[in-house]
SEMI-893190 format. One line per 8 residues: their letters; for each residue x, y, z of C-alpha. Coordinates in Angstrom, 3 decimals. Each point is the difference from the previous one (the first is absolute). Last residue first. Layout:
N
A) X:Y:Z | ...
//
This chain:
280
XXXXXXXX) 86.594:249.340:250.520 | 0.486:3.006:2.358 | -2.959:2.390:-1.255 | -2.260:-3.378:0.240 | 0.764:0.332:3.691 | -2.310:3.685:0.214 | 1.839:1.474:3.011 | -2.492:2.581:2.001
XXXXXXXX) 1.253:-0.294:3.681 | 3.259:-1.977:-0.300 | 0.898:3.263:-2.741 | 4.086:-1.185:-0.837 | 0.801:3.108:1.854 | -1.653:-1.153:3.153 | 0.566:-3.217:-0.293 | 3.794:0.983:0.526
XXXXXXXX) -0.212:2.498:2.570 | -2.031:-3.178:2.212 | 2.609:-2.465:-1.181 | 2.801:2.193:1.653 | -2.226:-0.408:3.017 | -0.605:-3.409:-0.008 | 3.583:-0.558:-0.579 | 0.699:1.400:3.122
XXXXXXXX) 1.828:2.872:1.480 | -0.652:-0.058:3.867 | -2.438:1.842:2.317 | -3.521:-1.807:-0.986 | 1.977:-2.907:1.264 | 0.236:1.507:3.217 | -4.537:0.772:-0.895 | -0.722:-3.745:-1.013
XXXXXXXX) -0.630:-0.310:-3.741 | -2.991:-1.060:-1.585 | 0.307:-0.934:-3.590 | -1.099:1.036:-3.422 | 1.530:-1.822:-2.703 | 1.341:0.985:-3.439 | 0.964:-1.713:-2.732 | -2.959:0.735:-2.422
XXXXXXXX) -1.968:-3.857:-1.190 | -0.306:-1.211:-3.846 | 2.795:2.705:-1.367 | 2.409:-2.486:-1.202 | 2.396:0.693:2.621 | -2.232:0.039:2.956 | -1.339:-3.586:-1.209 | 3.384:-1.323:-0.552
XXXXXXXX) 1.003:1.304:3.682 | -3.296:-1.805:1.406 | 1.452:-3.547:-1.705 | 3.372:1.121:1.699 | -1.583:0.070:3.470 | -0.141:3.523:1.598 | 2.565:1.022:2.498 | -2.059:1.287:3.688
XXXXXXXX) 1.957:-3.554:1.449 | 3.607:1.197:-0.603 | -0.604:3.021:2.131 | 2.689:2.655:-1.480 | -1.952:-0.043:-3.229 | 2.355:-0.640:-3.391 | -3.015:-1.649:-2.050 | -2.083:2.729:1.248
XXXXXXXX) 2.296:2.925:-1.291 | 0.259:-1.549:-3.337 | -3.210:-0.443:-0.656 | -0.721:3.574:0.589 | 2.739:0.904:-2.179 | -1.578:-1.323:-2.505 | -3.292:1.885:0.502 | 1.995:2.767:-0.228
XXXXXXXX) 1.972:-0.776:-2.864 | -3.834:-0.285:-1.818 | -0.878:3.474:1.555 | 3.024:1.660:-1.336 | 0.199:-1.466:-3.596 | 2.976:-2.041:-0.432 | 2.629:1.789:-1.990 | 1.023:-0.230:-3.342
XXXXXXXX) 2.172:-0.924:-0.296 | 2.761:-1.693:2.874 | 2.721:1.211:0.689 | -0.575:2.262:2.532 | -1.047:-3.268:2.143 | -3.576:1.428:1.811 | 0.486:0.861:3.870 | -0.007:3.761:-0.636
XXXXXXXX) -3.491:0.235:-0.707 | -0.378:-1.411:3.476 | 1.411:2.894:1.217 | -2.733:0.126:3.197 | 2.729:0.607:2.970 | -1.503:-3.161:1.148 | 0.395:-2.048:-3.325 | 3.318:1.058:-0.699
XXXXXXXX) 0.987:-1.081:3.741 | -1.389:-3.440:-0.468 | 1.850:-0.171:-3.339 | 3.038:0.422:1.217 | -0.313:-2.046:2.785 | -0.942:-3.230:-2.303 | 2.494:1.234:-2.447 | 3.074:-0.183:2.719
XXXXXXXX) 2.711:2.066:-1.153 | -2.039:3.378:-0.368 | 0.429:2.063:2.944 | 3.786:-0.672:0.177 | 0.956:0.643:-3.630 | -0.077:-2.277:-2.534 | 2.796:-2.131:-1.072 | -0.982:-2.089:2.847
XXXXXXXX) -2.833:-1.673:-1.773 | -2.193:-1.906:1.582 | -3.111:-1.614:-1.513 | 1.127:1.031:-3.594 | -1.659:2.893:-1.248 | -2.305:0.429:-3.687 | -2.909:1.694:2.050 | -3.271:-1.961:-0.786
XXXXXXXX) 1.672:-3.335:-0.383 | 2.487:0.332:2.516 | -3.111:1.060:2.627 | -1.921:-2.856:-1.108 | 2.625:-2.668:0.426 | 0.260:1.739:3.570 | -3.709:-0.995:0.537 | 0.876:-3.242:-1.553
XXXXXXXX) 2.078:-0.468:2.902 | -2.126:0.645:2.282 | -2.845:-2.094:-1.057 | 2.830:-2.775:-0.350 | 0.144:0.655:3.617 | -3.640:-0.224:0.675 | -0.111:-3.397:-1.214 | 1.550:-2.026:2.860
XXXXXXXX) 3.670:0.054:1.324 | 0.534:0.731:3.730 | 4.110:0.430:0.223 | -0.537:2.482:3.049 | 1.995:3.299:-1.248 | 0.159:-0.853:-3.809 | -3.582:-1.320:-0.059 | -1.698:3.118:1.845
XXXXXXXX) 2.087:2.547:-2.529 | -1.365:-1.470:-2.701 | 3.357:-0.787:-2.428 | 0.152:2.115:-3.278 | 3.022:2.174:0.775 | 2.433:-2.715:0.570 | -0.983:-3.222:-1.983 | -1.506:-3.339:1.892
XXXXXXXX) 0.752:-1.921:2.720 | -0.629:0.031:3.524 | 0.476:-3.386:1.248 | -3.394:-1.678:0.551 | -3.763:0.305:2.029 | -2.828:-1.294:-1.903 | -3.337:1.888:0.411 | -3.637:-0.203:-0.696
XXXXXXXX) 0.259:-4.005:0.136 | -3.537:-1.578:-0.480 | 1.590:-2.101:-2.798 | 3.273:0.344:-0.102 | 2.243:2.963:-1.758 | 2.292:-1.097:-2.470 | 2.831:2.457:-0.340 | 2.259:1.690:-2.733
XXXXXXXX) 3.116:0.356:0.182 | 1.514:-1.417:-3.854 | -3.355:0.894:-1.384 | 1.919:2.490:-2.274 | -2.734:1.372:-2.681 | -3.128:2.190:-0.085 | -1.059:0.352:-3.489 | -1.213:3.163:-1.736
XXXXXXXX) -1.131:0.865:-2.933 | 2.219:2.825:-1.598 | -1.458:-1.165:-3.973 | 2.906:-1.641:-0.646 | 0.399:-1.574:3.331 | 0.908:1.144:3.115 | 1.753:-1.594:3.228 | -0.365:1.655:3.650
XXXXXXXX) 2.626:-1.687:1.845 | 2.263:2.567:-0.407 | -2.697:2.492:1.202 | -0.332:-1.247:3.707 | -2.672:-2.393:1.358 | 2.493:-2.644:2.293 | -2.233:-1.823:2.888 | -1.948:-1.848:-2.890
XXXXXXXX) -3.122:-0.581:2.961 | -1.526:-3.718:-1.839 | -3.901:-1.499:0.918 | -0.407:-2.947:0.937 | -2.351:-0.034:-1.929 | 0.141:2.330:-2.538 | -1.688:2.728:-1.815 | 0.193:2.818:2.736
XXXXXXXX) 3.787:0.628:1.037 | 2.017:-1.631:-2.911 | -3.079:1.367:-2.404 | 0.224:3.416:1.616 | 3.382:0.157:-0.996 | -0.647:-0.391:-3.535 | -2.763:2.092:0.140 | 2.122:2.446:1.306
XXXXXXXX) 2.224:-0.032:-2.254 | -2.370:0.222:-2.825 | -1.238:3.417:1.432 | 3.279:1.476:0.731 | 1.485:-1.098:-3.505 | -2.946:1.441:-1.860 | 0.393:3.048:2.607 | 3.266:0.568:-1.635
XXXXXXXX) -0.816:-0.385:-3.289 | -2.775:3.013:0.164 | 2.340:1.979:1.542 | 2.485:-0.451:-2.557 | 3.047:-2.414:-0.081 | 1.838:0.849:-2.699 | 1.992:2.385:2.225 | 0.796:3.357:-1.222
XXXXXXXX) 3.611:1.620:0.380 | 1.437:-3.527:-1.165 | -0.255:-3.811:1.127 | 3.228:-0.009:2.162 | -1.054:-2.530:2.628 | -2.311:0.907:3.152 | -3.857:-0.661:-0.930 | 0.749:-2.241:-3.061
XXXXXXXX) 2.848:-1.694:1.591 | -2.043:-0.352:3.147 | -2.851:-1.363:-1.780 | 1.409:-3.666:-1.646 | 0.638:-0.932:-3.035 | -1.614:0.586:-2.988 | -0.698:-3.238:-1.921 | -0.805:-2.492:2.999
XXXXXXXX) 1.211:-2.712:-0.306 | -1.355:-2.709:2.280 | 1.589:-1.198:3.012 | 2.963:-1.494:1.972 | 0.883:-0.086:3.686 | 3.500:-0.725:1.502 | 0.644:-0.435:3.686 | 3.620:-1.270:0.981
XXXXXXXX) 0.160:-0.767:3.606 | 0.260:-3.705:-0.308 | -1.089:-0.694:-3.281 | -3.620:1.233:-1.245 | -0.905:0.935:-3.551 | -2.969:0.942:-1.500 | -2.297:-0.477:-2.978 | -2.568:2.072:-2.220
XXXXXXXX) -1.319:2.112:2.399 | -2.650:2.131:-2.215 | -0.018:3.725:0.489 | -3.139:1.144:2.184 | -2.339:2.547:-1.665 | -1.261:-2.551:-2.084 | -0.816:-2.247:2.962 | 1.050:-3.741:0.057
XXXXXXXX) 1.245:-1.438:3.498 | 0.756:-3.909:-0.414 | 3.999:1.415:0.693 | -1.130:2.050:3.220 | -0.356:-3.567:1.763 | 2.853:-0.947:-1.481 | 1.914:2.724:1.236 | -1.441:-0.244:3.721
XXXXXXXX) 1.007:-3.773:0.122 | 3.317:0.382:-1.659 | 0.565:2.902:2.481 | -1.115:-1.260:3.172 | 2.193:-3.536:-1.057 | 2.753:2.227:-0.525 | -0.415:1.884:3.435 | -0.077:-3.445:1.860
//
């Protein structure tokens, strides 16, 4: 039963044809072997670039890096959006980010991804996935829909922007988990801190801000206040600003939220007065 769900989900994703989704070429299925093959893609994948031994500076400049977030999430938001059914990946990390010559990027590994029926707004599974970039509401009920690859391409966004692994326990306490890390950054307002030292120059304070925005929605607590990925595209390109206004009840009033770290955030990034064409 599993291999027939995978052959059928893998060809299914095998008519899929995106530029910012590497080509499956073939696959291979025996038993509980799983092997997928695709393109070439010249320059690997994103987690060697991001965490290998590339030098004091990193090639990949600001400028680079949102490239890569920008085309990823088109990518995704073609799995999500552009089909029908339409396809949750289930494993967005940075190893399965691959680049090109030119650092476009193409989301690869289809090996877990899922078909989600028509009408269906959820399809419940065995938690799978990579530590660290899991939603927190899929790893604790096994609920799978596009919200947690909204998650986890929030994380993606935090490794892009600060040049740290997921979890790293080579760090100290306060700063093994990125996605708590960078919560508590955020709060305490060192945002400027956030930015990978290695990479130059650095991003210009109100455009990291407005990055940071995205990521803090993408990783919201309530799965459901996530924006879609073709509204993530939209905040990263500048066409729409990343932050939302809500009403909040007065004992949630009482507890850290994204919504309020977002609030300090828009703030600095100038919610009230933003010109977009300054983020283009």
């Amino acid at each position: 039963q599993a291999e027939q769900e995978f052959k059928v989900e893998v060809e299914a994703i095998g008519r899929v044809r995106h530029k910012h989704l590497a080509g499956l070429i073939g696959y291979c299925a025996e038993g509980p072997k799983r092997m997928l093959v695709y393109e070439f893609v010249e320059n690997g994948n994103l987690e060697q670039w991001l965490h290998g031994d590339v030098g004091p500076v990193s090639p990949l400049t600001w400028e680079t890096r949102l490239k890569i977030a920008i085309g990823t999430a088109k990518g995704i938001a073609y799995l999500h959006e552009g089909l029908e059914p339409k396809v949750v990946h289930r494993d967005i990390k940075s190893s399965n980010i691959l680049l090109d010559e030119k650092w476009n990027p193409k989301v690869s590994d289809f090996g877990m991804a899922k078909v989600l029926g028509s009408g269906s707004s959820y399809v419940t599974t065995r938690v799978m996935g990579t530590f660290g970039y899991v939603a927190p509401e899929y790893a604790s009920t096994g609920m799978l829909n596009e919200s947690s690859d909204i998650y986890s391409f929030g994380v993606l966004l935090m490794e892009l922007i600060s040049g740290r692994s997921p979890v790293d326990y080579n760090r100290p306490a306060g700063e093994v988990n990125l996605v708590e890390w960078f919560r508590g950054m955020v709060g305490s307002r060192r945002v400027e801190d956030l930015a990978d030292p290695r990479m130059a120059p650095a991003p210009a304070p109100r455009v990291l801000n407005r990055v940071l925005l995205v990521c803090l929605r993408c990783i919201d607590s309530d799965a459901h206040k996530r924006p879609k990925m073709g509204q993530i595209v939209h905040m990263l390109e500048g066409d729409e600003f990343p932050f939302r206004t809500e009403h909040r009840s007065p004992r949630a009033a009482h507890r850290p939220s994204t919504s309020a770290r977002t609030s300090l955030l828009a703030e600095k990034a100038g919610a009230d007065d933003a010109d977009k064409s300054t983020w283009r």
